[in-house]
C-alpha positions as a LaTeX table, in Angstrom:
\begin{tabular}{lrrr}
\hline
Residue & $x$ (\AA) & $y$ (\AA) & $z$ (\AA) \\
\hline
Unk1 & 67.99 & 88.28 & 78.10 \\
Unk2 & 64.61 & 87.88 & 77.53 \\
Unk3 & 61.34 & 90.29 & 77.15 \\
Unk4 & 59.00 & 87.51 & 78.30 \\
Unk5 & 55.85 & 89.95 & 79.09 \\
Unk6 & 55.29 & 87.79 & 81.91 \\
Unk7 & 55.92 & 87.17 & 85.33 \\
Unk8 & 56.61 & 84.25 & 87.61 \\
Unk9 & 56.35 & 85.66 & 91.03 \\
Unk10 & 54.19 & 87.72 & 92.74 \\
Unk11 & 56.61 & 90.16 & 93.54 \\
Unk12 & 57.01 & 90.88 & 90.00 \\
Unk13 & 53.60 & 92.34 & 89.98 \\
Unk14 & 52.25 & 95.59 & 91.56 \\
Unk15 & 50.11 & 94.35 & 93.99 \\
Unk16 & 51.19 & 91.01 & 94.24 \\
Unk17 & 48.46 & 89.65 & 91.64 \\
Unk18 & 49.53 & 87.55 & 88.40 \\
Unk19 & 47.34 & 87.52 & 85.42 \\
Unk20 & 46.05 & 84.28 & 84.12 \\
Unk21 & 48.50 & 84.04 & 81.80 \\
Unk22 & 50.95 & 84.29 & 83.99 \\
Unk23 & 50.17 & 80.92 & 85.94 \\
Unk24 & 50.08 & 78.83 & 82.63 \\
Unk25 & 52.81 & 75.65 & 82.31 \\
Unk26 & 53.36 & 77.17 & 78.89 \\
Unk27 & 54.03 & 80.78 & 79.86 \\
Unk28 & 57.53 & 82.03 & 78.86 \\
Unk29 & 58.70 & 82.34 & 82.33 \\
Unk30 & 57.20 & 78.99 & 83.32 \\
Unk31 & 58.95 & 77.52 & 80.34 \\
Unk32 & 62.32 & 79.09 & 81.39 \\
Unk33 & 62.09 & 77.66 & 85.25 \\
Unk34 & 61.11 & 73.95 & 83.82 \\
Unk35 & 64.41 & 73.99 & 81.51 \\
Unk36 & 66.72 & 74.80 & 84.50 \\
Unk37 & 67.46 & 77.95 & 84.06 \\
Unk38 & 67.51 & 80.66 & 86.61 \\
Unk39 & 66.59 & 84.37 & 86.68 \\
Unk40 & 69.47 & 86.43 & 87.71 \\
Unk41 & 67.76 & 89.33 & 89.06 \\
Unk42 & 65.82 & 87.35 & 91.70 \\
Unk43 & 69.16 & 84.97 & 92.58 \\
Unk44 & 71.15 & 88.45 & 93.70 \\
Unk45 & 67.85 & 90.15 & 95.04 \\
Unk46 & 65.22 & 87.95 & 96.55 \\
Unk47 & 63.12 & 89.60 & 98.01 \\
Unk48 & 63.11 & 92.71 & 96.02 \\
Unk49 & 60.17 & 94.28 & 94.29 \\
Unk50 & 61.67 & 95.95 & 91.31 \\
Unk51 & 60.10 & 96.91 & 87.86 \\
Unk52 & 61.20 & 97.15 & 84.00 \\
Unk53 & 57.74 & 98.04 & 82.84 \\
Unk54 & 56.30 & 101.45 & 83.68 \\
Unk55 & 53.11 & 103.01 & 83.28 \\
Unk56 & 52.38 & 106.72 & 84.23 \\
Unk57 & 55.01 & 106.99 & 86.53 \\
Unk58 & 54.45 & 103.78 & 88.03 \\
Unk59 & 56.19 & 100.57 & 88.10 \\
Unk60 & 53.53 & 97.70 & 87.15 \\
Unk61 & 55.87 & 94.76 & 86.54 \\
Unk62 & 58.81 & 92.99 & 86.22 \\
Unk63 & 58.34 & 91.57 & 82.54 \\
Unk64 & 62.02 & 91.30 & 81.43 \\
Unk65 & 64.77 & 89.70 & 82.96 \\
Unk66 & 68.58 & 87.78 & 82.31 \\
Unk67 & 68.02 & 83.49 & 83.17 \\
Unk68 & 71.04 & 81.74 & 83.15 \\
Unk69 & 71.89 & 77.99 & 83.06 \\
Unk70 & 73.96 & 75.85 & 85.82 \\
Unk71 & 76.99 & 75.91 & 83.58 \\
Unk72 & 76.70 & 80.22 & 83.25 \\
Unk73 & 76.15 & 80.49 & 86.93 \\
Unk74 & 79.48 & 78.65 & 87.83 \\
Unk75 & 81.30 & 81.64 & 86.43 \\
Unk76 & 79.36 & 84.37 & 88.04 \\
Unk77 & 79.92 & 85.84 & 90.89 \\
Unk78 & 76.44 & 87.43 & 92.08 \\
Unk79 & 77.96 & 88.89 & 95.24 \\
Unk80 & 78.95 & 91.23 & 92.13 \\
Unk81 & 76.12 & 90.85 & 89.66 \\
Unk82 & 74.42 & 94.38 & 88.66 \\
Unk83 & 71.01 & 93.98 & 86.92 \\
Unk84 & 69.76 & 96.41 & 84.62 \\
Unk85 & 66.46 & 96.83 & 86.55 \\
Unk86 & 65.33 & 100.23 & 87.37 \\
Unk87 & 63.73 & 101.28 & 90.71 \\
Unk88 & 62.62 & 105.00 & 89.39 \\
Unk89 & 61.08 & 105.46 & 86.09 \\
Unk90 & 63.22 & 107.31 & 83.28 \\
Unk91 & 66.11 & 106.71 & 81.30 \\
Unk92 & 69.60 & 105.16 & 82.77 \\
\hline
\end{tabular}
């Protein structure tokens, strides 16, 4: 897991618009993609525009998310991978 308070896609964004920091090499996420690993989320939902940071009611961005390494992903199956990503603000 990590909280990396950043985002790599656009999707992951209300909007569609990254902050500066976002597009940095040394960004968290940026870091993550260059060592191989993977985001979960995004490998069993592509093209979905879900949130884990809320403000007022509204989702504003993705800023947390499970990566996994080649050697993790053998043993997953993501047909059945649930991420802990909410699409309505609140508790679980």
């Amino acid at each position: 897991m990590a909280d990396t308070n950043s985002v790599w896609r656009d999707l992951d964004r209300t909007g569609g618009v990254k902050h500066s920091y976002n597009e940095s090499t040394d960004s968290a996420c940026n870091t993550l993609l260059r060592l191989g690993l993977k985001d979960l989320h995004v490998l069993r939902h592509p093209n979905r525009q879900d949130f884990t940071f809320w403000k007022q009611g509204k989702g504003i961005s993705r800023i947390d998310a499970f990566w996994a390494n080649s050697e993790l992903l053998q043993l997953v199956d993501l047909r059945s991978l649930k991420t802990a990503v909410a699409t309505l603000p609140g508790s679980f």
